[in-house]
LUMVEX-885555 format. One record per residue (C-alpha): residue in three letters; x, y, z. Coordinates in Angstrom, 3 decimals, padded with zeros to 6 digits. Example, Ala and Ser with C-alpha at 12.3 -4.5 7.8 and 13.67 -1.06 7.14 Angstrom:
% residues 2
R  type         X         Y         Z
R   Ala   012.300  -004.500   007.800
R   Ser   013.670  -001.060   007.140
//
This chain:
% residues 419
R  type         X         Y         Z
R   Unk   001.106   136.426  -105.926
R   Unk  -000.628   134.597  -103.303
R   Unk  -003.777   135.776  -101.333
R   Unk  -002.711   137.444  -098.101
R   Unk  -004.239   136.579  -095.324
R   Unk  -008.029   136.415  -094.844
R   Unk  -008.736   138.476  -091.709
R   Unk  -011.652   136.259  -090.917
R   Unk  -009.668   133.923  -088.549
R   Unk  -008.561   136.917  -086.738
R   Unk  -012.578   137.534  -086.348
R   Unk  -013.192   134.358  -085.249
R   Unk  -010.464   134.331  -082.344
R   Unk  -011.746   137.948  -081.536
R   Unk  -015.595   136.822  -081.552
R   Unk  -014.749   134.093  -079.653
R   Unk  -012.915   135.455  -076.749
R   Unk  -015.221   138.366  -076.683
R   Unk  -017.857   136.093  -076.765
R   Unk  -016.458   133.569  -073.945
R   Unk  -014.618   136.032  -071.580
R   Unk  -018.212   138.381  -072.321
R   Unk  -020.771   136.104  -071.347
R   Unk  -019.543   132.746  -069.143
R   Unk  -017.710   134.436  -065.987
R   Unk  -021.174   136.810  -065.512
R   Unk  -023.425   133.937  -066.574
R   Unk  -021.907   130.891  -064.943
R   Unk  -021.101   132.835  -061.571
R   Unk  -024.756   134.006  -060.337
R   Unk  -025.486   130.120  -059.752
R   Unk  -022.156   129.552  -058.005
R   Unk  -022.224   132.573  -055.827
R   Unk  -025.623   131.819  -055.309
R   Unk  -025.591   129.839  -051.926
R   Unk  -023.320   132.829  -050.276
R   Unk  -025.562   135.286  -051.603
R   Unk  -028.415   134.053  -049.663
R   Unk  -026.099   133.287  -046.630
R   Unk  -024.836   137.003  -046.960
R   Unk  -028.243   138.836  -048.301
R   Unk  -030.518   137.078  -047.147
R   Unk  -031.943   136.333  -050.803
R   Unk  -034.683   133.970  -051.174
R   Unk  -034.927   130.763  -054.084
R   Unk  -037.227   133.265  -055.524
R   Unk  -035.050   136.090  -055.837
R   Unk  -031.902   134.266  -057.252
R   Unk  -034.065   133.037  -060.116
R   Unk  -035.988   136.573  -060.614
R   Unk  -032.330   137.758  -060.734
R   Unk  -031.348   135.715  -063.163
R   Unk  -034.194   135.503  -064.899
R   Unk  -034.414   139.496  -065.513
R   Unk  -030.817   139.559  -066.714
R   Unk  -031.895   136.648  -069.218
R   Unk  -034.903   138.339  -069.960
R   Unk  -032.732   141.936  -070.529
R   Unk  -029.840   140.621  -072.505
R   Unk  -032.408   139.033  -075.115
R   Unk  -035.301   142.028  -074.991
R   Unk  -032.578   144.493  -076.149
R   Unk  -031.730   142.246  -079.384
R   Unk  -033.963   144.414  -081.587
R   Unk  -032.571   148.005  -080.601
R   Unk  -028.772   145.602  -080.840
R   Unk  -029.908   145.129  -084.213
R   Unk  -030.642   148.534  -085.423
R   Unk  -027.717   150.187  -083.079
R   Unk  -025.317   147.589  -085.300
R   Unk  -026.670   148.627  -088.676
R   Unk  -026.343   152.260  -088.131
R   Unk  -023.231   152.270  -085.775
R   Unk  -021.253   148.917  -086.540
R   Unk  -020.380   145.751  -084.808
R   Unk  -017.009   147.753  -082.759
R   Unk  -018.565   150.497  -081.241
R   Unk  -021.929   148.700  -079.658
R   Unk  -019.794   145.669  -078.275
R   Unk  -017.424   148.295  -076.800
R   Unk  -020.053   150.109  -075.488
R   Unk  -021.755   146.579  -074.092
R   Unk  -018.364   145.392  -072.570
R   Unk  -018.149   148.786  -070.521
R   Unk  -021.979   148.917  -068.881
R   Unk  -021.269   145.593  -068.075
R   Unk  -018.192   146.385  -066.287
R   Unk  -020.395   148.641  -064.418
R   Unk  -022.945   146.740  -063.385
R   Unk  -020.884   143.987  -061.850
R   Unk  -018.735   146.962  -060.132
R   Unk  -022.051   147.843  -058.712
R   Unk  -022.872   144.128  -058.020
R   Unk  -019.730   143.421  -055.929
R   Unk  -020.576   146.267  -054.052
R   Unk  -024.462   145.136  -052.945
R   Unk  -026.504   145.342  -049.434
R   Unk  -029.863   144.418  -050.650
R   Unk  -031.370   142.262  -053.698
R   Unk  -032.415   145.991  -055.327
R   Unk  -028.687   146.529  -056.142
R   Unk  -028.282   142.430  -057.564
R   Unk  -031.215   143.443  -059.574
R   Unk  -030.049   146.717  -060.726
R   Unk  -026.037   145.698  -061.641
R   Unk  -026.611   142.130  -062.722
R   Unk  -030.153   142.089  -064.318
R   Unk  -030.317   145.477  -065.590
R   Unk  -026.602   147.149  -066.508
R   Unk  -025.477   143.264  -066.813
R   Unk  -028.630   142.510  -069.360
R   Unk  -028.125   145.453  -071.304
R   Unk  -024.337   144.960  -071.518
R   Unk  -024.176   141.654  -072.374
R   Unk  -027.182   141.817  -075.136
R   Unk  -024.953   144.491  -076.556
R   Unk  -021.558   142.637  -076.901
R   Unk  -021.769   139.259  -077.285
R   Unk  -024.449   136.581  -078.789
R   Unk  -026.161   138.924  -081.776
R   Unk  -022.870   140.319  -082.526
R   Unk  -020.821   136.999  -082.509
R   Unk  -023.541   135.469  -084.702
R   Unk  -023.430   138.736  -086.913
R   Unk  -019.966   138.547  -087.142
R   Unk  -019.470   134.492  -087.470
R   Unk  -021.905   134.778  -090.510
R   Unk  -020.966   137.868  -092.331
R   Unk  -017.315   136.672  -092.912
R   Unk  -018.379   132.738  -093.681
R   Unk  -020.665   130.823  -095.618
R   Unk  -019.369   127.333  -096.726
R   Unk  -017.643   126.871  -093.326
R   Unk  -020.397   128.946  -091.440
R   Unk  -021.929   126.273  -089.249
R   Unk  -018.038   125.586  -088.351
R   Unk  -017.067   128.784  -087.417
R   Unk  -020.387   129.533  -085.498
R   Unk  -020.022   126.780  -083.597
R   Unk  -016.422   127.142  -082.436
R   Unk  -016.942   131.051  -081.905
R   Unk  -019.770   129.735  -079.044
R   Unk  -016.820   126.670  -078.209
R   Unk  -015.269   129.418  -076.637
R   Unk  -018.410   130.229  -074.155
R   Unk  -017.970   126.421  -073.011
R   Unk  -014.337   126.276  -072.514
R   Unk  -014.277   129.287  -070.547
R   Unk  -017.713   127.986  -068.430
R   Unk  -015.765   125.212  -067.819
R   Unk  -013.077   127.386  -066.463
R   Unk  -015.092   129.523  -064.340
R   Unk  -015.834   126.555  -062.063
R   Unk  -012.269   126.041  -060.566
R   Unk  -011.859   130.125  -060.462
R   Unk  -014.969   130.746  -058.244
R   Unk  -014.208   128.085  -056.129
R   Unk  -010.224   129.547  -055.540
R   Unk  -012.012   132.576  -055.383
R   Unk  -014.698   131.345  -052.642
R   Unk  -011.746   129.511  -050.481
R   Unk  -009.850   132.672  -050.774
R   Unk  -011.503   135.777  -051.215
R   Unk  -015.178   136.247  -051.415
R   Unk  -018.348   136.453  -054.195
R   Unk  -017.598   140.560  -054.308
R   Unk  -014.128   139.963  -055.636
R   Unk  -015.338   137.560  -057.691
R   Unk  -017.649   140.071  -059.290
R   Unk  -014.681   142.627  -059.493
R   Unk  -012.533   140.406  -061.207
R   Unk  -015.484   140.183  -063.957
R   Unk  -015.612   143.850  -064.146
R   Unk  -012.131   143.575  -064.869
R   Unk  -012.553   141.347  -067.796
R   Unk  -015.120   143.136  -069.237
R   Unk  -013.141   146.379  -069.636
R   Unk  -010.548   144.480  -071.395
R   Unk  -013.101   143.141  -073.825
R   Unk  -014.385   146.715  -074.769
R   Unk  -010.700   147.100  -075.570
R   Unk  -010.064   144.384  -077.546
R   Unk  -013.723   144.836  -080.091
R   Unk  -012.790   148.321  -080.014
R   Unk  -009.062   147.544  -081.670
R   Unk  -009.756   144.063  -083.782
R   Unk  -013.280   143.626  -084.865
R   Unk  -014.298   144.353  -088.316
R   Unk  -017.982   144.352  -089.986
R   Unk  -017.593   142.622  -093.135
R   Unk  -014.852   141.232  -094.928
R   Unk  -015.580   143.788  -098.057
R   Unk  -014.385   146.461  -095.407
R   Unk  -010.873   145.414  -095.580
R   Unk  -011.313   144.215  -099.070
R   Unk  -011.572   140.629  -099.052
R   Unk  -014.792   138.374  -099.491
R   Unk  -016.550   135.613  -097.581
R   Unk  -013.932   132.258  -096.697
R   Unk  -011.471   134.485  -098.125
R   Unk  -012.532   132.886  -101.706
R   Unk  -011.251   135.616  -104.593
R   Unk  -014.318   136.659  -106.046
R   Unk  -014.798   134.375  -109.310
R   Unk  -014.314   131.864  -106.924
R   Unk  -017.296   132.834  -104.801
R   Unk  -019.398   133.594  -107.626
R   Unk  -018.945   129.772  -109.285
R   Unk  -019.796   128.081  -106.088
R   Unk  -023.686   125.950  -105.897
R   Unk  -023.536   127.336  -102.021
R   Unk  -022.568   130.938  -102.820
R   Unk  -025.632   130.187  -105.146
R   Unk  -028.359   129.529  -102.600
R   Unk  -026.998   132.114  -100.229
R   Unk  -027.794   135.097  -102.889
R   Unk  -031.529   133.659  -103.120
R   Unk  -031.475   133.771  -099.342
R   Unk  -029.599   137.319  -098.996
R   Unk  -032.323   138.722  -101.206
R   Unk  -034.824   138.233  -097.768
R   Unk  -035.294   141.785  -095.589
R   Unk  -036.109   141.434  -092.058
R   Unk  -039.443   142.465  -092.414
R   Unk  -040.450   139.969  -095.356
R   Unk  -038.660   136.871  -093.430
R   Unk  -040.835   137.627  -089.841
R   Unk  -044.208   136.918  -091.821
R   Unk  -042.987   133.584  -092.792
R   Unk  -044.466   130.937  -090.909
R   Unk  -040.829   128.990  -090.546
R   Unk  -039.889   132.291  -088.414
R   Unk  -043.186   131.864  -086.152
R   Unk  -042.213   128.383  -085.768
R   Unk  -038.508   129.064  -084.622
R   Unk  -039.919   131.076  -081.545
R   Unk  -041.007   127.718  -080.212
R   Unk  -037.288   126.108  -080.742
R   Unk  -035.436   129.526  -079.550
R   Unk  -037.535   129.381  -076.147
R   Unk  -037.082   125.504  -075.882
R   Unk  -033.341   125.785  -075.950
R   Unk  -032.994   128.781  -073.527
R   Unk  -035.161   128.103  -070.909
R   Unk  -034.233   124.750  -070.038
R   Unk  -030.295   125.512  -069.828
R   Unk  -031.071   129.085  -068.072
R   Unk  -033.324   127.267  -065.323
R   Unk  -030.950   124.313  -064.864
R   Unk  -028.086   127.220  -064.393
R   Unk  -030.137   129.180  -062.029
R   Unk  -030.759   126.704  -059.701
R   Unk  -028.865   123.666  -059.721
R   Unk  -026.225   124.525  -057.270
R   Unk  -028.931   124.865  -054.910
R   Unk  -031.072   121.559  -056.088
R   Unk  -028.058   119.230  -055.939
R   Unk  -027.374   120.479  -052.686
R   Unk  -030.387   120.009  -051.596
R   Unk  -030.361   116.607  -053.030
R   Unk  -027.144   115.862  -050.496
R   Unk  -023.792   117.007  -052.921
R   Unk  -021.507   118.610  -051.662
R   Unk  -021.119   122.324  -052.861
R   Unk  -017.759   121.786  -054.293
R   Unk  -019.012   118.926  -056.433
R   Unk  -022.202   121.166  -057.238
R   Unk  -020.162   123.958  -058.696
R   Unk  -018.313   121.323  -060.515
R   Unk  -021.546   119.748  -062.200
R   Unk  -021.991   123.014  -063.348
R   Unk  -018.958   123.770  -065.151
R   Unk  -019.093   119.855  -066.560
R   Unk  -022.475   120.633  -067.988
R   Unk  -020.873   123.602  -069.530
R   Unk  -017.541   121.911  -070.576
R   Unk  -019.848   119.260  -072.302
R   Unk  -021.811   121.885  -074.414
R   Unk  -018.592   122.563  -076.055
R   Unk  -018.738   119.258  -077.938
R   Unk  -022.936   120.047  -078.946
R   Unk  -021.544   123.449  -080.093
R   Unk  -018.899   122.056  -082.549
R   Unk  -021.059   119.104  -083.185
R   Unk  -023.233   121.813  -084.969
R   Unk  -020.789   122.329  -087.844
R   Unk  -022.685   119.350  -089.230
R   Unk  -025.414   122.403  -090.267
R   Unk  -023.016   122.847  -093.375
R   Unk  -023.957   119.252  -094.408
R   Unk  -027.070   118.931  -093.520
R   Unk  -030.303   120.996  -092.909
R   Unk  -029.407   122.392  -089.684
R   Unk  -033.504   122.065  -088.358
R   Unk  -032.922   118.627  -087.940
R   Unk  -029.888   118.931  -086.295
R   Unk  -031.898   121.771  -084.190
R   Unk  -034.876   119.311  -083.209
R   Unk  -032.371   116.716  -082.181
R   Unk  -030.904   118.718  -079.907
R   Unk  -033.647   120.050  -078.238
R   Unk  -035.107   116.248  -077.710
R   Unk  -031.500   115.905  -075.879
R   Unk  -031.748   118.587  -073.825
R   Unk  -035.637   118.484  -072.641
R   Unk  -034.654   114.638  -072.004
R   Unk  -031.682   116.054  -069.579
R   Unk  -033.955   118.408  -067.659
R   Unk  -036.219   115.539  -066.848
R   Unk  -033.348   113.876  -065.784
R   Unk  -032.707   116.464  -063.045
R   Unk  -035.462   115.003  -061.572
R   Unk  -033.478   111.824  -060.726
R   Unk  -030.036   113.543  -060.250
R   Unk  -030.003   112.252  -056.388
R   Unk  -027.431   110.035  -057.610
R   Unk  -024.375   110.965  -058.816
R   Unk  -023.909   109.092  -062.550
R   Unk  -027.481   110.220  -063.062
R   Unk  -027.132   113.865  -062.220
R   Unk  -023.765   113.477  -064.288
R   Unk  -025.850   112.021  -067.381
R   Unk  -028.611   114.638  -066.835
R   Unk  -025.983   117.778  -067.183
R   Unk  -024.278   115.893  -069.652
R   Unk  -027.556   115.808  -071.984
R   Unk  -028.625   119.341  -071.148
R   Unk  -025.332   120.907  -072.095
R   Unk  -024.973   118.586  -075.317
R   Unk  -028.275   119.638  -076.474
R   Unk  -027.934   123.185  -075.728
R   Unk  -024.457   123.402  -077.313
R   Unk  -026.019   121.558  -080.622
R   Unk  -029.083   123.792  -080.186
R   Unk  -027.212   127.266  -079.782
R   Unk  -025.124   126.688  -083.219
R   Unk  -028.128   125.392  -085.105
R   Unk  -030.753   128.630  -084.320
R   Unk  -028.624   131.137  -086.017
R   Unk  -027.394   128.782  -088.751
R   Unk  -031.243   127.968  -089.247
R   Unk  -031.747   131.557  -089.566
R   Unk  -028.916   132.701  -091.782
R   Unk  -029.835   129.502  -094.032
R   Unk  -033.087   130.390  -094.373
R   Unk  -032.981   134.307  -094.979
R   Unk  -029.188   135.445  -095.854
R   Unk  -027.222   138.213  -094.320
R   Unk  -028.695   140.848  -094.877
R   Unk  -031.807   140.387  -092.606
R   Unk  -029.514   138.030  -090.089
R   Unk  -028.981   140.450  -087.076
R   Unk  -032.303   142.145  -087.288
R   Unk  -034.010   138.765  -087.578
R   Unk  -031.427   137.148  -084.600
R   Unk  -032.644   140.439  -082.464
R   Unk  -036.069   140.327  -083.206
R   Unk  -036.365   136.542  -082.324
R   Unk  -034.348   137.163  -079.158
R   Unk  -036.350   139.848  -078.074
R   Unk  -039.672   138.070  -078.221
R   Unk  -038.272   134.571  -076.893
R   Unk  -036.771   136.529  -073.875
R   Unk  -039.630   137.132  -071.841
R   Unk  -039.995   133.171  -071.460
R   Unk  -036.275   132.462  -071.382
R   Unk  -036.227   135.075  -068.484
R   Unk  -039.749   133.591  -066.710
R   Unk  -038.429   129.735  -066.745
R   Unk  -035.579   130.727  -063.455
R   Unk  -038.193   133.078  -062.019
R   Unk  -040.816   130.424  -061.960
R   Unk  -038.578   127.589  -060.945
R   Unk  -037.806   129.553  -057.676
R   Unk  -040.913   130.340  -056.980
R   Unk  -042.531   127.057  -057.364
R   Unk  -039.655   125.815  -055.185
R   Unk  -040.594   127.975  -052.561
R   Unk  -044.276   127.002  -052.645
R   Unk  -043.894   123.181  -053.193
R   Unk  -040.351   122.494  -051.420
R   Unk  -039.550   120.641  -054.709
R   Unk  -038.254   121.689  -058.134
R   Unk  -040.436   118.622  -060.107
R   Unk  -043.078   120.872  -061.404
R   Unk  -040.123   122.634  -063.208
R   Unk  -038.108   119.987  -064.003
R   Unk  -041.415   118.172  -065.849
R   Unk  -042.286   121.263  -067.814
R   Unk  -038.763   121.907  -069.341
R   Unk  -038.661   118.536  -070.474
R   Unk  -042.081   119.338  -072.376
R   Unk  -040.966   122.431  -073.650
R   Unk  -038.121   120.614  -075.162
R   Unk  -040.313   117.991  -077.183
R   Unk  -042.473   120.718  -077.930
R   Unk  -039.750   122.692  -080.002
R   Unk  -038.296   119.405  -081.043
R   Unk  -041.525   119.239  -083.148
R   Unk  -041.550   122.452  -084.422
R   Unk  -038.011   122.263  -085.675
R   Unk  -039.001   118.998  -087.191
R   Unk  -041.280   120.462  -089.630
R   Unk  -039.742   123.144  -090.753
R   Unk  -038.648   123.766  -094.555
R   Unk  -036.519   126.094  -096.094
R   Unk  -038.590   129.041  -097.453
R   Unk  -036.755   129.609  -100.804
R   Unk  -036.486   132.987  -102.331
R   Unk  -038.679   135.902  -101.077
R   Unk  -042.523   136.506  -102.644
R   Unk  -041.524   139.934  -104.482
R   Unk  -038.192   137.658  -106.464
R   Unk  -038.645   137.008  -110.005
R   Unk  -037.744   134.210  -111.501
R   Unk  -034.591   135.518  -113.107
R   Unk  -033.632   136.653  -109.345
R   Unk  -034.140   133.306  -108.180
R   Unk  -032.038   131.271  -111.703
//
């Protein structure tokens, strides 16, 4: 009789439209809306980044209480949850009179939401149903962020030409509801819950493979062993150089390239390319089943710290083009390696409270990079400063993904654990 089928595509269409319905309309649309918030409210360079930057901050902070909500109330019921505070938040956000109520619906209820439903639990879920194809299926689960980023551009501009930034933000409300519908109905922790295994390989099969192999020594890692290892100390370098850049550069680079003479339209649309192009970086990440995904990590972040310097020079249109175009193809690449990095290195079952811990502690910088681009905007008239530091920051965890090595099998394994 032949297998029926494996319920693990059906996660990976659910994790990805959670996933890029969750996160790209909220996250792509603060930067696009940006120029008639500050017509409308009167918000400063500074405040667009703080807002930002506190919902960046938020959404990773809450990765460690994501973690331990997951393991004692499952994958469904926190992304439902997540979806709906979202929902609220932007409700409350298309309703605003004063930056206090951007900060409270976007940053805060928008934060919390979307740390709740979308990145730890579509890396959760990616990796508990996959291993031989997990790089793969990681990578085209955060495909769909990019598609639909690339998407949102056209939207908020029909939406700009004929409506207004508050529907916008309804419209996203919308979406999120839907979500907390759909995780509530499809999603599924493990494949053992509905009686299947990992790839949908029949047991013996599983068992026989060299991969399955080196994913038991890894599984055998807790949480707290695998956060004294110096490879996890080391990944807090990479995790902040691949979010800070890409948050910053989404924060503000409506407003730079306007500045720098483009016209808004064109702008928005750089936007959306630089998000349409991190689709290929995140699929280009599948090549983390072949090789060890660190290199492919410090590749990536050289790409993308060599795109934020390019902002620098973006007054002309092919360079600001190649300069978004290097950004998002780093970031993609980046965004797929980091959790295949971590679930190569210490197995499922310390992957989300590793993924949450790691987000929570890289979040305070990830959140600071928009904040402090604004402000040093405001003070110098000139987003170099910025633009010079992020491309830094991206050699800098270039390095440190360079020189990283797999940690093999816990201290406490014996020897027979390990064979």
């Amino acid at each position: 009789m032949p297998p029926r089928f494996f319920y693990g595509w059906t996660i990976v269409l659910v994790a990805g439209l959670c996933y890029g319905f969750g996160m790209s309309p909220m996250y792509y649309s603060w930067s696009m809306f940006a120029p008639r918030l500050v017509g409308d409210l009167g918000v400063d360079r500074g405040d667009i980044g703080g807002v930002f930057g506190l919902f960046n901050m938020l959404y990773q902070f809450v990765g460690v209480g994501v973690a331990v909500a997951i393991v004692r109330l499952g994958l469904r019921r926190v992304m439902a949850a997540g979806f709906l505070v979202t929902a609220a938040g932007l409700l409350l956000l298309s309703q605003a009179e004063t930056v206090r109520d951007c900060y409270v619906g976007f940053s805060i209820l928008g934060g919390i939401g979307i740390g709740c439903s979308t990145i730890v639990p579509a890396q959760t879920l990616g990796q508990n149903w996959f291993l031989r194809r997990r790089a793969l299926v990681i990578g085209v689960i955060f495909a769909f962020g990019g598609i639909v980023g690339r998407l949102v551009a056209p939207a908020d501009t029909w939406l700009l030409e004929h409506y207004d930034w508050r529907t916008g933000w309804m419209v996203i409300a919308a979406i999120s509801t839907a979500l907390a519908v759909v995780a509530g109905v499809f999603v599924r922790e493990t494949p053992e819950t509905v009686g299947q295994s990992r790839d949908g390989a029949q047991p013996q099969d599983a068992s026989a493979s060299g991969v399955s192999a080196l994913a038991a020594v890894a599984d055998q890692w807790t949480a707290a062993q695998a956060i004294r290892t110096p490879q996890f100390a080391l990944m807090l370098v990479p995790g902040v150089a691949y979010a800070v850049p890409f948050n910053t550069a989404v924060a503000h680079l409506t407003l730079h390239l306007s500045d720098l003479g483009h016209a808004e339209t064109a702008a928005i649309g750089l936007v959306g390319t630089m998000a349409l192009v991190s689709i290929g970086g995140r699929l280009i990440g599948a090549v983390g089943d072949w090789i060890s995904p660190q290199w492919a990590l410090a590749v990536a972040l050289a790409l993308e710290g060599l795109g934020a310097g390019g902002l620098l020079l973006a007054a002309d249109a092919t360079l600001a083009l190649a300069a978004v175009s290097l950004i998002g193809l780093g970031f993609g690449l980046a965004y797929t390696s980091i959790p295949v990095v971590f679930s190569h290195f210490f197995g499922r079952r310390a992957f989300s409270v590793t993924a949450g811990i790691r987000m929570t502690m890289t979040g305070l910088f990830a959140g600071l990079g928009p904040w402090l681009a604004g402000l040093a905007f405001d003070a110098t008239d000139s987003y170099a400063m910025p633009f010079i530091g992020l491309m830094l920051l991206g050699v800098a965890g270039a390095v440190c993904a360079a020189v990283m090595r797999h940690p093999g099998a816990p201290p406490l394994s014996t020897a027979a654990e390990v064979s």
